[in-house]
C-alpha positions, 0 to 999 in steps of 0.5 A: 696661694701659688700652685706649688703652696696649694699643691705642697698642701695638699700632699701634706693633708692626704699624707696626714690622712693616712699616718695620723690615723696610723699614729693615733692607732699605734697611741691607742695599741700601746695604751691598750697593750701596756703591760701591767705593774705586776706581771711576769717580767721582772719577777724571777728572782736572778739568785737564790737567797743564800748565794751572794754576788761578790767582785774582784779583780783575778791575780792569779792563774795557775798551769793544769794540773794533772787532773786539768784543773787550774788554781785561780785566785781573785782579790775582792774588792773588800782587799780579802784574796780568796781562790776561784772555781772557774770553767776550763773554757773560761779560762782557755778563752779569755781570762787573764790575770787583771780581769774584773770577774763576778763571782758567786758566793756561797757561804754554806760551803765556806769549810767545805768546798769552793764558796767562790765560783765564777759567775761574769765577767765585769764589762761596765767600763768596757761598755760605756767607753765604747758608748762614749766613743760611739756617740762621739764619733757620731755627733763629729760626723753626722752632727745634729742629725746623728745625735737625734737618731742616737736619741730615735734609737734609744727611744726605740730600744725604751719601747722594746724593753718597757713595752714589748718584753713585758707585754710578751711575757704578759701573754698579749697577743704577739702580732698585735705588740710587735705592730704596735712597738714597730709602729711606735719605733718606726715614728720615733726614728725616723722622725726624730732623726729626720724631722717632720716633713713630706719627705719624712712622712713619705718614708714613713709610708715606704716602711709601713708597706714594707712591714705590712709585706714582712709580717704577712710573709712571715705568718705565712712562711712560719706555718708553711715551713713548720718553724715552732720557735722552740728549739734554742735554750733561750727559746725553751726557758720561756715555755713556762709562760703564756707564750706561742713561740712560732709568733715570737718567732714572727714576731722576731721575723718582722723586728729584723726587717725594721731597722734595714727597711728604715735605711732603705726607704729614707734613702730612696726618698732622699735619692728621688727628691734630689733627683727633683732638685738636680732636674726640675723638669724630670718626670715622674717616670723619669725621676722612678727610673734614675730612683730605682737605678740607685735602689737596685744597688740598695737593693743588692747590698742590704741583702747580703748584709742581711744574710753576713749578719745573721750568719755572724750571729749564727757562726757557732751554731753553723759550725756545730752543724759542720761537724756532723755528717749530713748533706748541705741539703739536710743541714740547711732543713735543720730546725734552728737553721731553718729558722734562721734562713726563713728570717733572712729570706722574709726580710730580705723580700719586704726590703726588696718590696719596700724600695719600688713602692717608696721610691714610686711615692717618692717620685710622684710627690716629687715630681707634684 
């Protein structure tokens, strides 16, 4: 065996003395964890037994009236046309004739008012082109690879809705289900998009360092700043359950991590071992310091990405705070806000965190 061989084997029996362990845990934690057959997910019925969901296509839709109603009228699929209640925002923010729309259907107020009132609109079509396109796009320009992280992704989303959703509900202990689902998605993704090599395994233990800082940050952060996770609607339809709602909120705070964190760390590892490959005789303090020039740029973007996402996601609640006649200071302390920023800023630190220590493991492994 040369030096390089007994040096790689070595690398690869010390990694796997940390991540099998860590796999076998995250095996053991979803078996333990796993939600039961008869739980709360799934059991509230969507409508009562006598509303029916019926389907059609809008032919018409009228100018207000005096009152401001709008007359609407839809052909169901059954060919019978039938007028529609709809809401006047609705209809001022998108409807249009030729729409697909779900309707709800009442037929005790058949004779006696509207039986038919707008329920959704119908986006299944709209949704699985866009699907195809996506997986299009990716399998043209990132080819094998992009498809196996589109298979990561859905695996990831699978561990999320089979898993995690219905263990939540079930009143499981929240940390140890998103540890545990995070685990379980951290390994898929990155190893089906990427494979299973040192390289891999190295991001594996970036990301791993990177979520451990993120979730301690934010228990830490949820109690110092007094954020209980209840004040959106969402947030209070849950208050029937068995459920904290500060360590959903936690919980919430390390998932948003995840994703930037695989990024980061894949990257770094990529940047440091081609470092390696450019000049084999770099050292390891050489090879951190080229890394972390690179991470530092890393470093900059993802953070406002972070912070563009989350105020995307949040642009309806920042205007409604807008309108009201408060300081910055004051409307920045508000509740949802709050909650909003301290998420941003505990994912944003173990990111940050995340790329000095993978890139330090990366250099070392490189160099050796």
């Amino acid at each position: 065996m040369t030096l390089d061989q007994g040096t790689t084997r070595r690398i690869a029996i010390w990694q796997a003395a940390i991540v099998v362990p860590l796999a076998l845990a995250t095996l053991i934690g979803l078996i333990l964890l796993w939600p039961p057959s008869d739980g709360p997910a799934g059991s509230a019925p969507l409508l009562s037994r006598s509303v029916e969901v019926e389907t059609g296509e809008v032919i018409m839709i009228g100018e207000p009236d005096e009152t401001g109603a709008t007359e609407v009228r839809m052909l169901l699929d059954e060919g019978t046309e039938v007028p529609v209640h709809v809401p006047p925002e609705i209809i001022s923010n998108g409807l249009d004739v030729g729409d697909s729309i779900e309707v709800l259907f009442t037929p005790s107020a058949v004779g006696t008012g509207t039986p038919y009132i707008f329920w959704d609109f119908e986006r299944d079509v709209p949704l699985w082109i866009l699907i195809g396109l996506y997986l299009f796009v990716v399998a043209v320009v990132a080819r094998g690879k992009g498809i196996a992280a589109v298979a990561g992704l859905a695996l990831s989303l699978a561990v999320v809705i089979v898993f995690m959703l219905p263990a939540l509900l079930a009143g499981s202990n929240p940390l140890l289900v998103v540890l545990v689902g995070a685990g379980a998605m951290m390994f898929t993704s990155i190893y089906l998009a990427h494979g299973i090599s040192i390289r891999t395994t190295t991001a594996i233990l970036g990301t791993a360092g990177g979520l451990l800082v993120t979730g301690i940050l934010a228990v830490v952060a949820t109690d110092f700043a007094n954020l209980t996770g209840t004040l959106s609607d969402s947030a209070l339809s849950l208050t029937g359950y068995d459920i904290q709602l500060d360590q959903i909120l936690v919980c919430g705070m390390i998932l948003a991590g995840l994703g930037a964190l695989n990024d980061v760390t894949i990257t770094q590892v990529s940047t440091i071992w081609e470092l390696r490959v450019a000049n084999p005789s770099a050292s390891v303090a050489q090879l951190y310091k080229q890394g972390m020039i690179i991470g530092r740029d890393h470093i900059a973007s993802t953070i406002y990405t972070l912070a563009f996402a989350y105020v995307g996601t949040s642009l309806p609640l920042l205007m409604s705070a807008a309108v009201l006649d408060r300081t910055f200071l004051a409307t920045l302390s508000t509740g949802e806000i709050a909650e909003e920023i301290v998420r941003t800023l505990v994912a944003s630190i173990g990111l940050v965190l995340a790329i000095p220590l993978t890139t330090g493991i990366a250099a070392r492994l490189a160099r050796a």
